[in-house]
C-alpha positions in Angstrom: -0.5 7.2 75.1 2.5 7.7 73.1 3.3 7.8 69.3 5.2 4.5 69.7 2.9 3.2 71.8 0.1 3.8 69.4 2.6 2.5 66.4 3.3 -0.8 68.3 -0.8 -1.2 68.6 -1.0 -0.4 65.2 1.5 -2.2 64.0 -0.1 -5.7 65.7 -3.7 -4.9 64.8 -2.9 -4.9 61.0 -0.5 -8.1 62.3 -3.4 -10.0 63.2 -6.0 -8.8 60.6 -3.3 -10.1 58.2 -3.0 -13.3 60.0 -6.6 -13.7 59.8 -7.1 -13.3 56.3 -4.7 -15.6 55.6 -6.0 -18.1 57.8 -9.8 -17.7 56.3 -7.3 -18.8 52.7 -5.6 -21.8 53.8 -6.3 -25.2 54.1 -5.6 -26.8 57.7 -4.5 -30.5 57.6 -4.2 -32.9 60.6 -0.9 -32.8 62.0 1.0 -34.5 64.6 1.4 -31.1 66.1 -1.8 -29.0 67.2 -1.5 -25.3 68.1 -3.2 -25.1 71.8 -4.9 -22.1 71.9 -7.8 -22.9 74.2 -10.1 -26.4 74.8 -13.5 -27.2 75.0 -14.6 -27.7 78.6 -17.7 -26.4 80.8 -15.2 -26.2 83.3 -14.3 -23.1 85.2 -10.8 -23.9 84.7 -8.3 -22.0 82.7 -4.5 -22.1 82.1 -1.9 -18.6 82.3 1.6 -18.9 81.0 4.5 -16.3 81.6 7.1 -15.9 78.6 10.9 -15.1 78.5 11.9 -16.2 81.9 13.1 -17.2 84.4 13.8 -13.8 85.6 16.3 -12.5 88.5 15.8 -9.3 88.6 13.6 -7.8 90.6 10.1 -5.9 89.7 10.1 -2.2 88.1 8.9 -0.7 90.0 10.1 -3.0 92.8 6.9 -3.0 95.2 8.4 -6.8 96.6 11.4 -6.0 98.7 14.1 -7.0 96.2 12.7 -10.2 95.2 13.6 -11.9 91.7 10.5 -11.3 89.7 10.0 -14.9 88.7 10.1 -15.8 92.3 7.0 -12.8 92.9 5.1 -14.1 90.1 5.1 -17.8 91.6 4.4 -17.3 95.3 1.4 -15.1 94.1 0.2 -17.7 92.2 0.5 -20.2 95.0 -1.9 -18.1 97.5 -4.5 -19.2 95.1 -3.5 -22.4 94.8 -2.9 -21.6 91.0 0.1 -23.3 89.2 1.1 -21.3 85.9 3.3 -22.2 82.6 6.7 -20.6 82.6 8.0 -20.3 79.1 11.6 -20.1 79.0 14.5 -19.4 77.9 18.1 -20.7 78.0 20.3 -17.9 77.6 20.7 -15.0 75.7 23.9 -14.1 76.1 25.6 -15.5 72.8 23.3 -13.0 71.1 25.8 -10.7 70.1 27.8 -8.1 68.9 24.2 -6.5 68.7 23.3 -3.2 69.8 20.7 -1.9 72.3 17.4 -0.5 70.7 15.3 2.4 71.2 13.3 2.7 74.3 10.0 1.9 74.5 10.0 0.3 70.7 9.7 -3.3 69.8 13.9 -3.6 69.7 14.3 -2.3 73.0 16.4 -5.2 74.0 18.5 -5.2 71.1 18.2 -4.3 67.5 19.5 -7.5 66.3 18.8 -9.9 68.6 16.7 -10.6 72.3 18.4 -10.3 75.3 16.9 -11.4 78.7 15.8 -9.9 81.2 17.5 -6.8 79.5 20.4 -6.0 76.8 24.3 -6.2 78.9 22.1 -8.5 81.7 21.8 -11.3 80.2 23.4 -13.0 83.3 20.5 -12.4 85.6 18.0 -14.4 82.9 17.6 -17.7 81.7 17.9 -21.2 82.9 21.2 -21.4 82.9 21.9 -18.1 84.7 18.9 -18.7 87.2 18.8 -22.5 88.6 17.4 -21.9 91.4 14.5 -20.3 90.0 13.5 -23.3 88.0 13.9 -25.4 90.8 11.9 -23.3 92.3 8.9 -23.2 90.1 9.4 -27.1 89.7 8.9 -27.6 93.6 5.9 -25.2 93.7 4.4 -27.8 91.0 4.6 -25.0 88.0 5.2 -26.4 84.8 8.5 -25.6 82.2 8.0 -25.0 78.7 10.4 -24.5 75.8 10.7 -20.5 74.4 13.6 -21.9 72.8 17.4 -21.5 74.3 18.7 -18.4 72.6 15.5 -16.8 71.4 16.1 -16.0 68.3 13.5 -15.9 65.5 12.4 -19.1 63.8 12.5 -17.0 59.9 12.4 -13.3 58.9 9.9 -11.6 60.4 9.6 -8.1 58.2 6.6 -6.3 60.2 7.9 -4.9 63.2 10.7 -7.6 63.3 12.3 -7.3 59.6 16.1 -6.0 61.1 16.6 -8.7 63.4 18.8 -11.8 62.7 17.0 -15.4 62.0 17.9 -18.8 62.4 19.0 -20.1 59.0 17.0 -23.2 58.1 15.0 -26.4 60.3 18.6 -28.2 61.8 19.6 -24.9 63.3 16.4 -24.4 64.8 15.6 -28.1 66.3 19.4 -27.5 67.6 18.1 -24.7 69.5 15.3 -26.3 71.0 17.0 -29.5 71.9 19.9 -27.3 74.0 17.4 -26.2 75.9 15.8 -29.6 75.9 18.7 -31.2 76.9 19.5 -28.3 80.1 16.2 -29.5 81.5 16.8 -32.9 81.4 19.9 -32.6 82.3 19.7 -30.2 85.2 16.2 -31.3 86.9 15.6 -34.7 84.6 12.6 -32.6 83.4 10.8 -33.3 80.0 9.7 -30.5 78.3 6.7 -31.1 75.7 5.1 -28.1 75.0 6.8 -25.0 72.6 6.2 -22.0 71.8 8.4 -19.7 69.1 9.7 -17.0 69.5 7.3 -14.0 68.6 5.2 -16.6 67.2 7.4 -16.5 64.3 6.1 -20.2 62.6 8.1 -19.7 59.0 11.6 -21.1 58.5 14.0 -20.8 55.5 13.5 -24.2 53.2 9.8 -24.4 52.7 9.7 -26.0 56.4 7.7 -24.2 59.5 7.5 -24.6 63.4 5.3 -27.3 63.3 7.7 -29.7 61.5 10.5 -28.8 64.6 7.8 -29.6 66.8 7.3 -32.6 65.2 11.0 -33.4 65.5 10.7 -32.7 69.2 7.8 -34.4 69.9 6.5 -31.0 71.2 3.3 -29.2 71.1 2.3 -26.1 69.7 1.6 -23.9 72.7 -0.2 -20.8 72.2 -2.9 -18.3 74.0 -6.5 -17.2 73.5 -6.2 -14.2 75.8 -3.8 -11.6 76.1 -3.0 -10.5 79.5 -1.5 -7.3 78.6 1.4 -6.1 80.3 4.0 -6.0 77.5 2.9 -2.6 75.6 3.9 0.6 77.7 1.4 2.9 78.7 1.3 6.5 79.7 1.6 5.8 83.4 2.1 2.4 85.1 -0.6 2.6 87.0 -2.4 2.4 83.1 0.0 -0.6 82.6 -1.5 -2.1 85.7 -5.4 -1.5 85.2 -4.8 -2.8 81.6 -3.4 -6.4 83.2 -6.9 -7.2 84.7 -9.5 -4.1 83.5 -10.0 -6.1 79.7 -10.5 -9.4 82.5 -13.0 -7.7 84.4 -15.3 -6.8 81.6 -15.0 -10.3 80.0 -16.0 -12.2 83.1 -18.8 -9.4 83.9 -20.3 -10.2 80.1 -19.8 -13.7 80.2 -18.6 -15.7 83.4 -17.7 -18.9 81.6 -15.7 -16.6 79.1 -12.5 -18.1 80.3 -13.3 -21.9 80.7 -10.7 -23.7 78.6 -8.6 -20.6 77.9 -4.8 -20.0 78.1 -3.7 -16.8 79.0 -0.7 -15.2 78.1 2.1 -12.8 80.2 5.1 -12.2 80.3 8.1 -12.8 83.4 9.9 -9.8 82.2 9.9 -6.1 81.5 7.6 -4.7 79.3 9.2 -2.3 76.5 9.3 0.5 79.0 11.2 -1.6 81.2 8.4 -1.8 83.7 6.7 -5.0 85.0 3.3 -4.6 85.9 2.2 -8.3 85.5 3.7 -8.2 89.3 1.3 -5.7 90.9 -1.5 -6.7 87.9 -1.3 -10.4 88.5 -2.8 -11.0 92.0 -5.8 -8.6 90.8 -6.6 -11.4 87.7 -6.7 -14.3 90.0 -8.6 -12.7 92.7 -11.2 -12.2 89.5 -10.8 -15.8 88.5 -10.9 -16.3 92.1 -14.0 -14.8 92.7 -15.9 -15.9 89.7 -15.0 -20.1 90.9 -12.0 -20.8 88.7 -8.9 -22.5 89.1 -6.1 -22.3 87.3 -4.0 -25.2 85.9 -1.1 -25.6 84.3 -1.5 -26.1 80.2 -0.5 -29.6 80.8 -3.2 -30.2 83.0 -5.6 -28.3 81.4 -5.0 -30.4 78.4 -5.6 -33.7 80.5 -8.9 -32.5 81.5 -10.0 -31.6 78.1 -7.6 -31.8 74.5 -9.4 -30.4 71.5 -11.0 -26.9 70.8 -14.1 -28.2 69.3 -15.0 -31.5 71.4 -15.9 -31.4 75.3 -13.9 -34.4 76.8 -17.6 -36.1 77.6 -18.7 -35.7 74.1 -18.7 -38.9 72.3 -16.2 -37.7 69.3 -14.4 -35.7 72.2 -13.6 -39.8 73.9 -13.0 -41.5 70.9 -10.6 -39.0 69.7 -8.8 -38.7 72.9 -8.6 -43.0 72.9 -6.4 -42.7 69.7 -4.3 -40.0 70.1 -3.2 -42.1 73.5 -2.6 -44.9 71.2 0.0 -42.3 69.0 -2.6 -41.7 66.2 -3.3 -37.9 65.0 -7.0 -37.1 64.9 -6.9 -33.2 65.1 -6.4 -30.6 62.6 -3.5 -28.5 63.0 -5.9 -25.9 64.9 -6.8 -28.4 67.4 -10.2 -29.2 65.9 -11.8 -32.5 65.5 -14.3 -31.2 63.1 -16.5 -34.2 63.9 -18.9 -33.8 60.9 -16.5 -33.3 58.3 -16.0 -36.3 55.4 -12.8 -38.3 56.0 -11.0 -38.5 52.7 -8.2 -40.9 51.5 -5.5 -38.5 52.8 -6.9 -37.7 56.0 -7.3 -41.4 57.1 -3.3 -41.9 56.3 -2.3 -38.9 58.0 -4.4 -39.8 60.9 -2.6 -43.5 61.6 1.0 -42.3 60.0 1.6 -38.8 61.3 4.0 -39.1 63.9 5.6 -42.2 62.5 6.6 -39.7 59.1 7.9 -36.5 60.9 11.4 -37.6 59.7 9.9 -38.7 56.2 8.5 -35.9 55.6 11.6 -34.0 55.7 13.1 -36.3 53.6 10.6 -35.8 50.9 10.6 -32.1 51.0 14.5 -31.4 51.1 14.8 -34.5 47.8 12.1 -32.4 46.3 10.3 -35.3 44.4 6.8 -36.1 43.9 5.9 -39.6 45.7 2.9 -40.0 43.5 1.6 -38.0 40.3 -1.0 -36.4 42.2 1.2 -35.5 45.7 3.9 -33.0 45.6 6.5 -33.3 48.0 5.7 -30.6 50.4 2.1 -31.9 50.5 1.2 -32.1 54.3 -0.1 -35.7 53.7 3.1 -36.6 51.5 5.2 -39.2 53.7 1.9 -40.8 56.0 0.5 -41.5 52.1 3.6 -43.2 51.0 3.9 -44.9 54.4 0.0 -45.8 54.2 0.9 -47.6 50.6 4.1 -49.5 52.3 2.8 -51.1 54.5 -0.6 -52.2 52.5 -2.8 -50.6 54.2 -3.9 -48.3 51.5 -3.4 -48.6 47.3 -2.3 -46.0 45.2 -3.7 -46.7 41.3 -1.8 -45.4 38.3 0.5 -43.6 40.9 -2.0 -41.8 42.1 -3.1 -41.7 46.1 -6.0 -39.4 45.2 -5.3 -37.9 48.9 -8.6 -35.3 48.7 -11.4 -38.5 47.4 -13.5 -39.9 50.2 -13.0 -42.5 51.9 -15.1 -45.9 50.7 -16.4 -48.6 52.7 -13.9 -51.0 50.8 -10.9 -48.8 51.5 -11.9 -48.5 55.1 -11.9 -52.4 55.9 -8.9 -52.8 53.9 -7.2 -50.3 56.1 -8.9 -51.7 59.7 -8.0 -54.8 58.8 -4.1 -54.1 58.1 -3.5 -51.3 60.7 -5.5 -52.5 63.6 -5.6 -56.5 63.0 -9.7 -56.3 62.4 -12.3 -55.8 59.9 -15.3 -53.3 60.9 -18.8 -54.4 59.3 -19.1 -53.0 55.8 -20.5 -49.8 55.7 -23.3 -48.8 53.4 -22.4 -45.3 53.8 -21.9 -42.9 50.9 -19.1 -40.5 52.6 -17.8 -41.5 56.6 -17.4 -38.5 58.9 -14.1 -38.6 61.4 -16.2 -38.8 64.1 -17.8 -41.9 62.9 -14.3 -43.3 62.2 -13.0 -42.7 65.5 -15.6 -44.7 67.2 -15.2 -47.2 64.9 -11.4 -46.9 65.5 -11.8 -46.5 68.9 -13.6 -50.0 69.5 -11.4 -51.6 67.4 -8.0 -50.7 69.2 -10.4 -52.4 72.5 
């Protein structure tokens, strides 16, 4: 292995401690938005999604006769009746003057910017350079996703990513996603609703992150649980290969059920030593999936069979849960969690009814940069559905204060059933309510 290649390793390992740490730190909030990383389900069913497509060129090494990579990546798929998540891109050809990076580093498609499939061939990449490719994926019932149009980083990035260029700001990014949104619909009246950023980048400039242009979108947060290798060069191909399904193998041999629920993640491109061995590596993984009674779905499906991380579909949280977010409500944490047990508090229950109707609100609040109540700054995540909890009656804010963090009382909860949903609920004699108490009270009263 090289130097590089160790550095890269490296370089992600401390990446993801550091992400880790800071996740143990921070508070998650519900959100209209929740980052799909896997679902609860006793299913042998499992999702894999291919970033940075479509691609045109064909495999490196090419083992398929010339074909267009994209197009080797789908038919192997389809002899095992697999449909897969292709992540992609627009174009990438506006992404300059940039220069091409070193070989077999992070910036080896371009210093500045990405460029797909390659830096100077950015013509044989992209939805708008590859139609026929998405059509084709479409007809072989794969589903689209949204890797933005240009591909360019949500907000700084300074490990690994620090010299390349950024998108300046949430309007510049929603723009971005909405020309790709817009190709889609335009070109194959196809409606994108899942997202994933660029390098996973989720910061941008103005105190905003990837979740709020999600929210603008309407989009979901599409991520992965299991990483099916392939984009980190190797000393040999052949290494590149075995490391596709070899980490697979040993998961499955441990634990057969280890992938129910999960999504994988690949890439429809070259690797950073140009190569592509998720074309030889790929029909080995789903001949283990295969072989071990799984089938894999697209995330769209995989998300109708089951929708949170912590709640099997059967489970009676799991129902009630899935019953309101039909009717537009936002009962999940940010992490996909119901978290079934935990106290519902004053903010939680505002959030929960108001969340998608404040996207827009929310960014109000946070670019006026004034408090809507003595104890809720403006960037609080619960900020706007408060405010719009208070509007409409449903809730009271004393002294100008929401008190967003107290429990939520019996009194409070009939006062807010019987405003937002048209009925009362018998008066509890509880001393705190779970969430999953509320949603099946919820639940039965939306009939």
């Amino acid at each position: 292995m090289s130097i590089v290649t160790k550095s890269i390793g490296l370089a992600k390992k401390v990446k993801h401690r550091f992400q880790d740490q800071i996740k143990e730190r921070t508070p998650v909030y519900l959100s209209p938005v929740r980052r799909i990383e896997r679902v609860a389900t006793q299913e042998r069913i499992c999702a894999m999604t291919f970033d940075d497509g479509p691609c045109g060129l064909p495999a490196s090494p090419d083992h398929f006769r010339g074909k267009a990579l994209t197009l080797v990546l789908a038919e192997t798929l389809e002899r095992y009746g697999a449909r897969g998540t292709f992540d992609v891109v627009g174009d990438t050809s506006g992404n300059y003057p940039d220069r091409a990076g070193k070989h077999g580093s992070a910036s080896w498609g371009g210093v500045a910017y990405d460029h797909y499939p390659d830096f100077g061939k950015d013509e044989q990449g992209g939805v708008v350079h590859c139609p026929e490719l998405v059509s084709r994926l479409l007809a072989g019932g794969h589903e689209i996703t949204s890797h933005t149009y240009s591909h360019v980083l949500f907000g700084w990035k300074p490990l690994v990513y620090g010299r390349r260029k950024y998108l300046k700001g949430l309007e510049p990014v929603v723009g971005d996603l909405k020309k790709l949104h817009r190709a889609m619909e335009k070109g194959w009246g196809y409606p994108v609703r899942l997202g994933r950023p660029p390098h996973y980048v989720d910061g941008i400039q103005g105190g905003f992150t990837s979740y709020d242009a999600y929210a603008l979108m309407g989009y979901q947060y599409m991520a992965a649980s299991f990483d099916g290798a392939g984009w980190l060069p190797l000393e040999s191909y052949e290494a590149e290969v075995e490391a596709t399904w070899k980490p697979m193998e040993r998961l499955l041999l441990e634990d057969p059920d280890a992938f129910c629920g999960q999504i994988i993640f690949q890439k429809d491109g070259f690797n950073m030593a140009r190569r592509t061995p998720v074309a030889d590596g790929l029909d080995k993984q789903l001949q283990l999936l295969s072989d071990h009674g799984y089938k894999v779905l697209t995330v769209s499906e995989l998300l109708d069979r089951s929708s949170f991380r912590d709640a099997p579909p059967d489970s009676g949280a799991g129902r009630a849960a899935r019953r309101l977010l039909g009717a537009g409500w936002c009962p999940a944490f940010q992490d996909n969690t119901l978290r079934p047990e935990q106290t519902l508090t004053r903010g939680e229950l505002a959030m929960m009814a108001f969340g998608w109707e404040t996207v827009r609100r929310r960014i109000e609040l946070v670019n006026a940069g004034r408090a809507p109540f003595r104890d809720v700054e403006p960037r609080h995540p619960y900020a706007a559905a408060a405010v719009r909890a208070v509007e409409t009656g449903a809730m009271a804010a004393v002294d100008g204060r929401f008190r967003p963090g107290d429990a939520v009382s019996a009194t409070e909860l009939a006062q807010f059933c019987s405003t937002r949903l048209g009925r009362t609920p018998p008066l509890g004699s509880w001393e705190t309510l779970t969430h999953g108490e509320f949603f099946q009270i919820a639940a039965e009263l939306l009939g």
